[in-house]
C-alpha positions in Angstrom: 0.0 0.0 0.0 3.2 2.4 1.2 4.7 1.4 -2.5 1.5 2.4 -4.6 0.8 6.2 -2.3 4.8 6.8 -3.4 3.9 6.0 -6.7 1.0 7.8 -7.3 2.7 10.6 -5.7 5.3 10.8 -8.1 2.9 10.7 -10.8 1.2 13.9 -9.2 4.6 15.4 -9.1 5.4 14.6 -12.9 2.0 15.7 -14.2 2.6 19.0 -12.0 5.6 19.8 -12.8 5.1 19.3 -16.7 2.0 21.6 -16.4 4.1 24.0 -15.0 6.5 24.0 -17.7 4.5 23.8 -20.3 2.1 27.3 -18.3 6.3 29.0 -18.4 6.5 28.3 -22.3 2.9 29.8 -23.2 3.8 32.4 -21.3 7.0 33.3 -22.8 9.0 32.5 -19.8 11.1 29.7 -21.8 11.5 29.7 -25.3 12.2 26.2 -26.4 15.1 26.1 -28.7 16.8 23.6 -30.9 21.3 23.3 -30.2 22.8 24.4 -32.8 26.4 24.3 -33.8 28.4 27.1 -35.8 31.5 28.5 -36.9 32.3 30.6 -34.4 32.7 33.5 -37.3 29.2 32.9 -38.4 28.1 33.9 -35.4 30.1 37.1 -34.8 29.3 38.0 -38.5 25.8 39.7 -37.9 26.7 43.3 -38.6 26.4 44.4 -42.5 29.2 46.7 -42.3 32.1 46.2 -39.6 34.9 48.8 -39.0 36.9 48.7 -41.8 40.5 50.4 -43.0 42.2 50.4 -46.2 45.7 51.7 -47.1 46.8 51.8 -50.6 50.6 50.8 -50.7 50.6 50.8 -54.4 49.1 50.1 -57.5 48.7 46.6 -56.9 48.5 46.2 -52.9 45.7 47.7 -50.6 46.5 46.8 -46.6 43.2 46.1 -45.2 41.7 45.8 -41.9 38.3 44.7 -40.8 36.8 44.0 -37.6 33.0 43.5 -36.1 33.0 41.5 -32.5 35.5 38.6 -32.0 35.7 38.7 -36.3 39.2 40.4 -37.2 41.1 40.8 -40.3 44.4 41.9 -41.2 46.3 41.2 -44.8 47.4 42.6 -48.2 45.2 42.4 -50.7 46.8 41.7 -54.5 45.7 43.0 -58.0 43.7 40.2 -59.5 42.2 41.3 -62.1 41.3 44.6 -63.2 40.5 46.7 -60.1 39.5 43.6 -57.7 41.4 42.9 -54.9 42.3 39.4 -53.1 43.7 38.5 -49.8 43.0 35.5 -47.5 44.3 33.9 -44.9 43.8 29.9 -43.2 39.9 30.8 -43.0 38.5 33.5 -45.3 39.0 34.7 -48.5 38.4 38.8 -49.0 37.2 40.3 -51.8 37.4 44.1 -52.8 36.5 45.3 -55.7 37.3 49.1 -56.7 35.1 50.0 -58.9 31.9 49.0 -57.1 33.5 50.0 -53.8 32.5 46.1 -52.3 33.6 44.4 -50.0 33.1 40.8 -49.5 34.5 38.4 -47.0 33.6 34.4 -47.6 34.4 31.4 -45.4 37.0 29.3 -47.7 36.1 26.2 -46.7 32.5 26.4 -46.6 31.7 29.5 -48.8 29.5 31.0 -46.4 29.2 34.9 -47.0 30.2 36.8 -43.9 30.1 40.2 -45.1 29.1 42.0 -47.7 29.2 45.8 -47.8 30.0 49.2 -49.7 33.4 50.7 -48.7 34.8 53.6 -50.3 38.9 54.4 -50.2 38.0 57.9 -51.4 38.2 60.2 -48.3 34.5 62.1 -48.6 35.7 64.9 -46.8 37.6 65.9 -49.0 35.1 66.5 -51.8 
């Protein structure tokens, strides 16, 4: 008799507690979410257009800089072709190109597009 009162106690408990969770999530108290795993850079990559500098150091090299949260860039970019611009390093590949005034950064191994934004190398203030 002592075994089946602990049991149905239990039960009570269960059923309680599971109302109770289930009264949080209708009312927004716990959102229910599915784990998720990503590149660490896929998550920092949310802003469209993250601090950027670019030096030219000659017709053929632009020094670049580029950072938005834990994301950070730093490399020469080479004359590919025309006025487009390549650098890269173990994980992404960036693209600039001159006449369009874009930027885009890409995850080499996956492709993913991090970023991509307008940036002008013309100084506006002096126009």
């Amino acid at each position: 008799m002592n075994l089946q009162f602990q049991s149905i106690k239990q039960t009570k408990a269960f059923i309680f507690g599971a109302v109770g969770v289930c009264l949080l999530i209708i009312a927004g108290g716990i959102i229910p979410t599915q784990a998720q795993s990503h590149d660490l850079r896929e998550i920092v990559a949310q802003s469209p257009t993250p601090i950027t500098y670019m030096t030219q150091r000659n017709a053929n090299a632009i020094m670049v800089q580029i950072r938005e949260g834990d994301f950070f860039y730093r490399g020469l970019l080479r004359r590919s072709s025309g006025n487009t611009f390549i650098g890269e390093d173990r994980q992404v590949r960036v693209i600039y190109d001159k006449n369009t005034s874009r930027v885009v950064v890409i995850n080499k191994v996956t492709g993913t597009e991090f970023y991509n934004y307008i940036f002008s190398m013309v100084n506006e203030g002096n126009l």
